[in-house]
C-alpha positions as CSV (number, residue, x, y, z in Angstrom):
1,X,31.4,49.5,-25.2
2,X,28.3,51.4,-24.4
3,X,27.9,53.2,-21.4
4,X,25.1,50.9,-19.4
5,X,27.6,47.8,-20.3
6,X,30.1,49.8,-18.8
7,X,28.3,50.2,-15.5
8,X,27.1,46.7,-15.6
9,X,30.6,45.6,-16.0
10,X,31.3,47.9,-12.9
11,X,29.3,46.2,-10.8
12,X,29.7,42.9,-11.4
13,X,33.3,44.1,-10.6
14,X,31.9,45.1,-7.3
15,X,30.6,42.9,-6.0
16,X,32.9,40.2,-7.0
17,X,35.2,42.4,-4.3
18,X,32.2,42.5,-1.8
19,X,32.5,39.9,1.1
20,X,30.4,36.7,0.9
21,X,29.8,37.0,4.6
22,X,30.0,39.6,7.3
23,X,29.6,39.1,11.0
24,X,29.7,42.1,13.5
25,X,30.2,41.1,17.1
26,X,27.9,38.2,17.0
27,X,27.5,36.3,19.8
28,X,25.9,32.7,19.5
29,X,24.2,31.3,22.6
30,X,22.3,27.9,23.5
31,X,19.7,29.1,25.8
32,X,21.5,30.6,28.4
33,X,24.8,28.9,27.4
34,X,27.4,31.7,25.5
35,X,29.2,29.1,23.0
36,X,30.8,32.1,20.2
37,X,31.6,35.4,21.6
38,X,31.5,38.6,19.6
39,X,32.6,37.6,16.3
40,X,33.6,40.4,13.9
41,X,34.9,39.1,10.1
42,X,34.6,39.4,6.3
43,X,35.1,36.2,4.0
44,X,35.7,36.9,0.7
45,X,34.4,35.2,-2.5
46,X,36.1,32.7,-4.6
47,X,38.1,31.8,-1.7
48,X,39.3,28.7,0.5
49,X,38.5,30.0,4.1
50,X,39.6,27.7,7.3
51,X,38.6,27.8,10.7
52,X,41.6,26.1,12.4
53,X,41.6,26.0,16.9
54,X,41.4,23.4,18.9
55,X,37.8,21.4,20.0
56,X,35.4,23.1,22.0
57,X,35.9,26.7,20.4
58,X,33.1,27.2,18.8
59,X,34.2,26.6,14.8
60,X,31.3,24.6,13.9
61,X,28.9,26.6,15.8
62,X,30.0,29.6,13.5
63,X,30.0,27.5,10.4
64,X,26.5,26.1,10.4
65,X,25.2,29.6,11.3
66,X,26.1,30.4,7.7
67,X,23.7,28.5,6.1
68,X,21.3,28.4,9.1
69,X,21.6,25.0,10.2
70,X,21.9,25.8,14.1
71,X,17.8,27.1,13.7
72,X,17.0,23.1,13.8
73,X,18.2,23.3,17.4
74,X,15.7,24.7,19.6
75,X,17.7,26.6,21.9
76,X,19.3,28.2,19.7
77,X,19.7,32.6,19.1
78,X,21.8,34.9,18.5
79,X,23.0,38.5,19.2
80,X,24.8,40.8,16.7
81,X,24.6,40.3,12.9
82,X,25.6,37.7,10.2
83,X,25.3,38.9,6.8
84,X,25.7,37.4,3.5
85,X,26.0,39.2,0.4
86,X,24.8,42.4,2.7
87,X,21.4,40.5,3.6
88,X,20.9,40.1,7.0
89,X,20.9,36.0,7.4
90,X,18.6,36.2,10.5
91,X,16.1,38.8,9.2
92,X,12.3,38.0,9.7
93,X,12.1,37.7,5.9
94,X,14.9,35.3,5.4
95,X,13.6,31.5,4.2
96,X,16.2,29.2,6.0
97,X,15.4,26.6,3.5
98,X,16.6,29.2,0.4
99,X,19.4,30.3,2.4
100,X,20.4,26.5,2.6
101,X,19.6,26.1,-1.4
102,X,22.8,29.1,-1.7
103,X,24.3,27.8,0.6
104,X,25.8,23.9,0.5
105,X,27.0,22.0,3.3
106,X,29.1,19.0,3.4
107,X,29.0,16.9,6.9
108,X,32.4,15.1,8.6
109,X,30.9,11.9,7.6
110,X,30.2,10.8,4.2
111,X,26.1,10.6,4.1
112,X,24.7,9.7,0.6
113,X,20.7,9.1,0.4
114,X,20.1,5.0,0.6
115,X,19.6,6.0,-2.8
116,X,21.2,5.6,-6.8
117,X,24.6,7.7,-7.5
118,X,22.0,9.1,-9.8
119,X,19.2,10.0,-7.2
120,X,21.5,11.5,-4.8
121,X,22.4,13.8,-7.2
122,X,18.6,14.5,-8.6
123,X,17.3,14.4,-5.2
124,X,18.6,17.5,-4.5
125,X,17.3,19.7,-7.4
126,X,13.7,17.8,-7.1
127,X,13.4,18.5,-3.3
128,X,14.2,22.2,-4.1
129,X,11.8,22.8,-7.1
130,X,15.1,23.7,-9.5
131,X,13.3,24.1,-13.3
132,X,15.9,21.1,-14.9
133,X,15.1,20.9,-18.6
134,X,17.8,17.9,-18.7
135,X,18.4,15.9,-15.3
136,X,20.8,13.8,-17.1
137,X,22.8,16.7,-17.8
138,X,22.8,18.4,-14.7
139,X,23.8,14.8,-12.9
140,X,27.0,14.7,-15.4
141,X,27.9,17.9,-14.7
142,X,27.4,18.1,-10.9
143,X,30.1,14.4,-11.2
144,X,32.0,15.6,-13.1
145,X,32.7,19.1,-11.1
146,X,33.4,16.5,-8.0
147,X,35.8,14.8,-9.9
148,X,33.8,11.8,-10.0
149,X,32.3,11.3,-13.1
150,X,34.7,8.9,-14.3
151,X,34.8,6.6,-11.5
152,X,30.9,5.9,-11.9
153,X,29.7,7.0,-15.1
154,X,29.0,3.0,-15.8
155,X,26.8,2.9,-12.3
156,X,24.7,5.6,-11.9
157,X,21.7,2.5,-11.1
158,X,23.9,1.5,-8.0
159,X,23.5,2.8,-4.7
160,X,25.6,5.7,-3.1
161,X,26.3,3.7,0.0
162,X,28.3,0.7,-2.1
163,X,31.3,3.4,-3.0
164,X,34.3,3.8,-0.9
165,X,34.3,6.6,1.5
166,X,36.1,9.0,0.0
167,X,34.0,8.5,-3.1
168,X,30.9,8.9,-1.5
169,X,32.3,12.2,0.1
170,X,33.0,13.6,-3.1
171,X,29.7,12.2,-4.2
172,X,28.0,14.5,-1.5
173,X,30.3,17.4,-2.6
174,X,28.4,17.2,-6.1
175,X,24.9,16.5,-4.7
176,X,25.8,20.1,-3.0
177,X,27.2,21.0,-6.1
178,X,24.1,20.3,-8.0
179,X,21.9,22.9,-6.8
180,X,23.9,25.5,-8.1
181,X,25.1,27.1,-5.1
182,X,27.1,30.1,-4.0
183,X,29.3,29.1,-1.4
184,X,30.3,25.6,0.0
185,X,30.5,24.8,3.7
186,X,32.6,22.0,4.8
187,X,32.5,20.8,8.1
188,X,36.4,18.4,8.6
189,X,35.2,16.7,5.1
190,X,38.3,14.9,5.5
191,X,38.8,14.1,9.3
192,X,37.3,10.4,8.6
193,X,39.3,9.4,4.8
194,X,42.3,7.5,3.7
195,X,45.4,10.0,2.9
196,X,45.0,9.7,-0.4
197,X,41.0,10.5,-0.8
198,X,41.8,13.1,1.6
199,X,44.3,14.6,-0.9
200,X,41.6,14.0,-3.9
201,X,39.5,16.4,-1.8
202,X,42.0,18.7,-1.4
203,X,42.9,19.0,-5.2
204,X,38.8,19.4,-5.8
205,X,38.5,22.0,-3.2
206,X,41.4,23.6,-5.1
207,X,39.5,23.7,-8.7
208,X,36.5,24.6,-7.2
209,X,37.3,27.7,-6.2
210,X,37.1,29.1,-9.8
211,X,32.9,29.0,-9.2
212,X,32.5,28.7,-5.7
213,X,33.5,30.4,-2.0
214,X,34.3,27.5,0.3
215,X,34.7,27.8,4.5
216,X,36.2,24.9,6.0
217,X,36.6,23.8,9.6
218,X,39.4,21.5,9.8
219,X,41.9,19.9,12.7
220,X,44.5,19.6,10.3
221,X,47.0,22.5,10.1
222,X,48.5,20.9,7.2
223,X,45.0,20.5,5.4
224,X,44.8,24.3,6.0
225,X,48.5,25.5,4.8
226,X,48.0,23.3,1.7
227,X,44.2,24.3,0.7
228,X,43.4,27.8,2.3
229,X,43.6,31.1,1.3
230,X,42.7,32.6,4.7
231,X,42.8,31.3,8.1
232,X,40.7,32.0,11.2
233,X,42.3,30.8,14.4
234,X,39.8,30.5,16.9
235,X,40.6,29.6,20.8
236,X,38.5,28.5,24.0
237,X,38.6,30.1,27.5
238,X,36.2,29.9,30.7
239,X,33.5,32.8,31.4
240,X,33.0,33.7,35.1
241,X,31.1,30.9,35.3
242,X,33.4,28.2,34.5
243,X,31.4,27.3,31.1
244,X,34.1,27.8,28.4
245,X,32.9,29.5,25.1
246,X,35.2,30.3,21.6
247,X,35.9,33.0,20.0
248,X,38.2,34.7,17.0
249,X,41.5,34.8,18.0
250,X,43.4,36.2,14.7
251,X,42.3,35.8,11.3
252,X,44.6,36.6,7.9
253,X,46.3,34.7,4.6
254,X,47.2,31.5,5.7
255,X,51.1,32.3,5.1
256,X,51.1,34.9,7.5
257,X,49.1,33.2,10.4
258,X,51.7,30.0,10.0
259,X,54.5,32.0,9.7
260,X,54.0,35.3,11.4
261,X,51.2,35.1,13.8
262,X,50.2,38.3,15.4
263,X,49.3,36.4,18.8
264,X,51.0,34.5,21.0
265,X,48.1,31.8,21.2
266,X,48.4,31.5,17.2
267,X,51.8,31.0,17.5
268,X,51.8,28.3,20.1
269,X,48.8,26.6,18.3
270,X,50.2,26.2,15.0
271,X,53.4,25.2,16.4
272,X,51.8,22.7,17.7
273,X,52.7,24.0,21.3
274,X,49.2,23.1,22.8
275,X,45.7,22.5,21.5
């Protein structure tokens, strides 16, 4: 092996180590409202990440940061950093709209385009001006990666809104799929599916992790101990002036914040002591 291989292969290395995201003490505010409070904390790639508290502490709020999202509200800023891949997300230079291309997001509710299984997936690589020398092909594959190929290979005419919810959630996972992102963000994918969709999520989320980094905010502590690699708990307290705003608790592998929390409010969360 030469030695510029070499160095290629050394980097590729790298950065495969480097943290998708970074956040250093970033604070997230809606006008004069503080809602996340000085958030410091890596997430690492090819991963399942969870955010895991109780309502109200700001998981969400931190989540759609990621891929920009919270810039549609108009109130809206920031203080501190958020970094992904070591670009600053909220740098003057930064296109929101190929942030969100890099960075996929999958909603609590199911919501396919009133369009075909076949447009929703399309739709996605049209809108963003993706060079697809086959659509056909890149439809397939963007199924098939949601493990949903199968189930509607034979109806790709029909609309997205005729399948059965936890289809069409796994059909919004490969419309996010198709754009060949980096990372996935998923906010409680699962909070409104049967038991059984909800563990045909789980075992997807599970494969993908061989191409993608996932975060997901979830209410269900067993959803996290089954699917996560690392776990963020976050918790909510009141400000002097009574408004209550979230912030990181304790963050870890999964086995140790179930089974060894650090802090007392972990331990009394995941016990199911309060929250």
């Amino acid at each position: 092996m030469n030695s510029s291989h070499t160095a290629e292969s050394n980097a590729q290395d790298q950065k495969s180590k480097e943290p998708v995201f970074r956040t250093e003490d970033l604070n997230i505010y809606y006008g004069d409202f503080l809602a996340v409070r000085g958030v410091s904390m890596e997430i690492q790639p090819r991963k399942i990440t969870a955010f895991i508290g109780p309502s109200g502490c700001g998981k969400s709020t931190l989540l759609r940061c990621f891929n920009r999202l919270n810039d549609l509200i108009p109130s809206f800023h920031l203080k501190g950093k958020a970094y992904y891949h070591d670009q600053d997300l909220f740098a003057d230079d930064v296109d929101p709209v190929a942030v969100r291309r890099r960075i996929g997001m999958v909603f609590q509710q199911p919501n396919p385009f009133p369009k075909s299984i076949y447009n929703n997936i399309a739709y996605g690589a049209r809108v963003t001006g993706m060079q697809i020398d086959d659509m056909d092909e890149l439809v397939e594959k963007s199924l098939r990666q949601a493990a949903l190929w199968d189930e509607v290979k034979d109806k790709l005419g029909a609309n997205g809104l005729s399948l059965s919810g936890g289809q069409q959630q796994r059909l919004c996972i490969a419309r996010a799929i198709s754009t060949t992102p980096d990372v996935i963000l998923m906010d409680e994918p699962c909070s409104s599916l049967d038991p059984i969709s909800t563990l045909k999520v789980e075992d997807l989320l599970q494969e993908l992790t061989n191409d993608y980094t996932i975060v997901i905010v979830t209410h269900n502590m067993q959803q996290a101990t089954r699917v996560a690699d690392e776990t963020a708990f976050f918790n909510a307290e009141a400000s002097d002036d009574g408004k209550r705003y979230g912030f990181l608790v304790e963050y870890g592998p999964t086995e140790r914040i179930f089974s060894q929390p650090q802090e007392e409010s972990t331990q009394r969360y995941v016990s199911g002591r309060f929250g």
